[in-house]
MIKOL-247296 format. One record per residue (C-alpha): z negated, x negated, y negated; chain. Coordinates in Angstrom, 2 decimals. Example, Ala and Ser with C-alpha at 12.3 -4.5 7.8 and 13.67 -1.06 7.14 Angstrom:
<pts>
<<-7.80, -12.30, 4.50>, "A">;
<<-7.14, -13.67, 1.06>, "A">;
</pts>
This chain:
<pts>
<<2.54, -119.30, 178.24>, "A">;
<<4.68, -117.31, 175.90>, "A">;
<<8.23, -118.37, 174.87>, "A">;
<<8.90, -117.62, 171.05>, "A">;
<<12.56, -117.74, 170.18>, "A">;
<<13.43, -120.12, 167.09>, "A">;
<<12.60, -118.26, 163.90>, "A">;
<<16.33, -118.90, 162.80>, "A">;
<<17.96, -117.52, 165.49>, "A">;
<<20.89, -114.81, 164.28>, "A">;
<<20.34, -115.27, 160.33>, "A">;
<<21.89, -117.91, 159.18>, "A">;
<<20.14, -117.42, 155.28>, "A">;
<<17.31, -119.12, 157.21>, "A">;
<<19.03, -122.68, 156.64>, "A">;
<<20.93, -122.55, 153.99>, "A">;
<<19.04, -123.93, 150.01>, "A">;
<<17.43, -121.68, 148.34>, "A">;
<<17.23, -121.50, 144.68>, "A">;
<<13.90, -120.82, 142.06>, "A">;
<<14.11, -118.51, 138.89>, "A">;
<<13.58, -122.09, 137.54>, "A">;
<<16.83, -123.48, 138.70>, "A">;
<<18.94, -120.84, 138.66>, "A">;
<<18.02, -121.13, 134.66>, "A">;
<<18.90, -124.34, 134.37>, "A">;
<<22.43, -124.08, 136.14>, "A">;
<<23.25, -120.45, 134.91>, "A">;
<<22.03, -121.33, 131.05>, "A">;
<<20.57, -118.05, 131.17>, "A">;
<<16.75, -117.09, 130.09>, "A">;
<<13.91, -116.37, 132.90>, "A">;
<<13.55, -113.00, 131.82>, "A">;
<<17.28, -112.34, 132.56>, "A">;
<<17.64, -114.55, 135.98>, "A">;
<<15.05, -112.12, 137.37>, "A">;
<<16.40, -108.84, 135.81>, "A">;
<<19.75, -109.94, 137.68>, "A">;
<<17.97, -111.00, 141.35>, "A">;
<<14.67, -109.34, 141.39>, "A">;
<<16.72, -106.45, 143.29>, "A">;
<<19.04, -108.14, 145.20>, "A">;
<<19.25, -107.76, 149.08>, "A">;
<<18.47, -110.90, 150.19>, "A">;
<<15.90, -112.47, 147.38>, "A">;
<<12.66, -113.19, 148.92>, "A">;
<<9.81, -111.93, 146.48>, "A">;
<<6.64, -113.68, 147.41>, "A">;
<<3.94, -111.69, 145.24>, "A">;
<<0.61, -113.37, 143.86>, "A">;
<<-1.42, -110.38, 143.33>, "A">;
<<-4.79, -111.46, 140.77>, "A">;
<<-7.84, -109.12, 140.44>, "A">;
<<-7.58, -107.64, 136.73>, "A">;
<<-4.47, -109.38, 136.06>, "A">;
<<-0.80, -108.94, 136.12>, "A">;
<<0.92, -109.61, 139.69>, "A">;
<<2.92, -112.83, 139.98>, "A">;
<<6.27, -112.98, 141.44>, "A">;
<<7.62, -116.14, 143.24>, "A">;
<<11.43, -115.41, 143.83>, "A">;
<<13.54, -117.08, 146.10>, "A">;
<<16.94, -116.74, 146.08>, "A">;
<<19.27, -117.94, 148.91>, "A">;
<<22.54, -119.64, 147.97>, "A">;
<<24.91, -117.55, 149.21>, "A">;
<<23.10, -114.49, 146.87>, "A">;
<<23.19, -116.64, 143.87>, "A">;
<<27.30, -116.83, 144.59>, "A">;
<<27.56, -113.02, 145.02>, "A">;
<<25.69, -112.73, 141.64>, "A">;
<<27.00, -114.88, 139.91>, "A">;
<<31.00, -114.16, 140.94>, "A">;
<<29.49, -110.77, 139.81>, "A">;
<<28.53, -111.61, 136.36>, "A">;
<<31.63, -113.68, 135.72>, "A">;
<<33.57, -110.97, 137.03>, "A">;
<<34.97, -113.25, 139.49>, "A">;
<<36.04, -115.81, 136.90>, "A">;
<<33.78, -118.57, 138.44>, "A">;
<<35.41, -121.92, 138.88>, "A">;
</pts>
């Protein structure tokens, strides 16, 4: 039988919370529109895409702690307490 190494092994982003659009929003006081403008780029942000036939595509984003930090120290220009 096959041995399959744990699916964490070497990336430690695998543990750690992850954040929705949805909570970032409520934390950040910022709108949806502009959570996802910020992240929807970001190296790191897992994009889970809900494609539907003749409609727009959804996009479930999922955005690991230690991204939210770097984005946020960005936006505050390091002024985060």
């Amino acid at each position: 039988m096959e041995q399959h190494k744990p699916l964490n092994s070497g990336n430690p982003r695998f543990q750690e919370p992850h954040y929705t659009v949805r909570e970032l929003v409520t934390m950040w006081r910022l709108s949806d529109k502009t959570i996802r403008r910020l992240l929807q780029s970001e190296l790191g942000v897992i994009a889970i895409q809900h494609p539907k036939p003749h409609k727009r595509i959804y996009r479930s984003l999922r955005i690991p702690e230690s991204v939210a930090n770097r984005v946020y120290r960005r936006i505050t220009n390091g002024c985060a307490a």
